[in-house]
N, C-alpha and C positions, 0 to 999 in steps of 0.2 A: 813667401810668395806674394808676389804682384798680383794686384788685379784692375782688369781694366772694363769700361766699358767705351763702346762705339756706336757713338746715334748719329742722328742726322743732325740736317744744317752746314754751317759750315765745317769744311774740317780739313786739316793739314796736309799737304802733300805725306807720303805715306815717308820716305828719305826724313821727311823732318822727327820723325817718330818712332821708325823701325829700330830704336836703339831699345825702345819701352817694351819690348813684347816677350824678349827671352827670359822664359820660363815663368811667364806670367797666365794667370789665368783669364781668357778675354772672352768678355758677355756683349752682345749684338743688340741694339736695340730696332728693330723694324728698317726704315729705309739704310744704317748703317751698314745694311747687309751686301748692298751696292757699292758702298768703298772696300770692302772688304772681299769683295770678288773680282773687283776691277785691279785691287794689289797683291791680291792671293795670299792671305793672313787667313792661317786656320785661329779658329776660335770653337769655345768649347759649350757658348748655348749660345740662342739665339731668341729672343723675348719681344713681345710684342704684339697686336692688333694684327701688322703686316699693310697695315691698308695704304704706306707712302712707297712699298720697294717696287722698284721699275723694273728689275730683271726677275720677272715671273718662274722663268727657267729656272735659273739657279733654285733659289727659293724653294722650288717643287724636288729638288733633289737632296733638301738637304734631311739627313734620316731626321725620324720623329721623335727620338731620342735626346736630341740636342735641340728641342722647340718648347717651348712656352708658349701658348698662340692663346690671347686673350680679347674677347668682344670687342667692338669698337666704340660702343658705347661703356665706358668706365670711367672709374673715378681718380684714377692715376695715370699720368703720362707713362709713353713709352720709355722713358729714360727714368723715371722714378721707378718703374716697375723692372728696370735693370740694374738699377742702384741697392733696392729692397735685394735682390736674388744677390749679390756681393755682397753685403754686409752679413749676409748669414755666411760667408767664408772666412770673415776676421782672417783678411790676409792683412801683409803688414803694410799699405796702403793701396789706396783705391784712385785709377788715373782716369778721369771723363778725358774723350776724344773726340770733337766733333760740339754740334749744339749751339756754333756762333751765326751772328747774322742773323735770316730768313727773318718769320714771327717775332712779334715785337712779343706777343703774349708768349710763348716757348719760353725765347731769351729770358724774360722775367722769371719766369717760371724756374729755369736753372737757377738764376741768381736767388733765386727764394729758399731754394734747397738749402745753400752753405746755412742758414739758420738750424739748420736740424740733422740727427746725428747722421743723417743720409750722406751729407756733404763729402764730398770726395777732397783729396790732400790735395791735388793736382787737375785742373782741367786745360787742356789744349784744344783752342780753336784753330780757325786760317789766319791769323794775324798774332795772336795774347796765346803769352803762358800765365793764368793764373794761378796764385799759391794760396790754398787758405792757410792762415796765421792766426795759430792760438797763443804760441809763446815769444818769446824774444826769439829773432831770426835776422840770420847773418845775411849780409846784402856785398860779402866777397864775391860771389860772383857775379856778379850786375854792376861791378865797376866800371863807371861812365857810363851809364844806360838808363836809358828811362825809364821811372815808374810811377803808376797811378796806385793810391791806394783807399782802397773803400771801405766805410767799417759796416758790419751787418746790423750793429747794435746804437746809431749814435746815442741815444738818451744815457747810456752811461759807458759812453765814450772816450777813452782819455789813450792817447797814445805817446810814447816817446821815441827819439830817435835819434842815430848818431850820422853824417855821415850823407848825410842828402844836402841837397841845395839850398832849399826852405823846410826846414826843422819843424816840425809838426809837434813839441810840447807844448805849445801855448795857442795849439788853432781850439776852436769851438766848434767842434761838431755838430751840434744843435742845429748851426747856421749854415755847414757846410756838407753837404751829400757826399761830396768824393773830391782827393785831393790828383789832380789832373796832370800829367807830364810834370814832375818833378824828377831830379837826376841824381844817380848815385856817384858824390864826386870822390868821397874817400875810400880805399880798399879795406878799410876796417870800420865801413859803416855797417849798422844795426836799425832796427824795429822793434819793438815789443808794445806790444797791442794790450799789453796788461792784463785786464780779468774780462777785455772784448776780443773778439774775433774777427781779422778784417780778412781782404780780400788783397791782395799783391798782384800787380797787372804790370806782366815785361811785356814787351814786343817781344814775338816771336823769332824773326828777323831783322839782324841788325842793332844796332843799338837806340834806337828813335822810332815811335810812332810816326807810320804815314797819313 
């Protein structure tokens, strides 16, 4: 089983993602509860303060059975505190939806996570599909498409790779935060991030960042 969760921010037209939800189990984070009523995606709890959702109504209908309703004053975000409720289901991966854009501090905030065993495999914004990458990973599907890739750890940093444009064995991570619209030209390119963990940024649509 899948699991997913949906917060706020940006997030994907629902067509871009309705392939992810069957027989998945899907956790709501606060204002996520507004794209999830506006495309009629059942989901099976719903977490959160509640202090960002605009559709009150809904919200008030939904049973108390399926709510985690947490102070606003706390020490975890909404989306950590729906990440925490997933990992205690050890499904056999975890898909963020939503969480691009808006707040520069949020955005950071997600990106901080992939550091910690929180990190979800998969997150989908309105633009990026990112992948976290622990091991060597095949880049057959993203033939001729763009990709950024970020690592969480540079100070012992060392990537290799088959199959891109500009080959990343020999860059210095020390010096460089993230490697920016690179292209995957061969269908038998690869990644392996080694004993680091990065982050894998396609365009959502399309094969090129706009």
């Amino acid at each position: 089983m899948n699991t997913i969760l949906i917060t706020g921010g940006d997030i994907p037209k629902y067509e871009y993602v309705s392939h992810l939800f069957t027989g998945a189990y899907v956790c709501v984070a606060d204002s996520g509860l507004d794209w999830v009523i506006q495309n009629d995606v059942e989901f099976d709890m719903l977490v959160g303060d509640m202090d960002s959702v605009m559709d009150l109504k809904s919200l008030s209908m939904v049973p108390n059975e399926k709510v985690l309703k947490f102070p606003k004053d706390k020490d975890d975000t909404d989306t950590v505190i729906g990440l925490k409720h997933l990992l205690h289901l050890k499904g056999e991966s975890t898909i963020l939806i939503g969480g691009g854009g808006g707040r520069i501090d949020h955005l950071l905030g997600i990106v901080s996570i992939f550091n910690t065993d929180l990190a979800p495999d998969v997150w989908y914004t309105a633009q990026e599909i990112i992948y976290k990458v622990d091991k060597k990973f095949s880049l057959a599907n993203f033939y001729k498409s763009s990709v950024s890739i970020y690592p969480i750890n540079k100070v012992r940093c060392s990537i290799e790779s088959n199959g891109l444009k500009w080959d990343l064995d020999c860059v210095d991570w020390t010096y460089k935060s993230i490697g920016i619209s690179n292209s995957v030209v061969s269908i038998d390119g690869w990644i392996d991030p080694k004993d680091n963990r990065i982050l894998l940024i396609i365009p959502l649509l399309g094969n090129s960042f706009e």
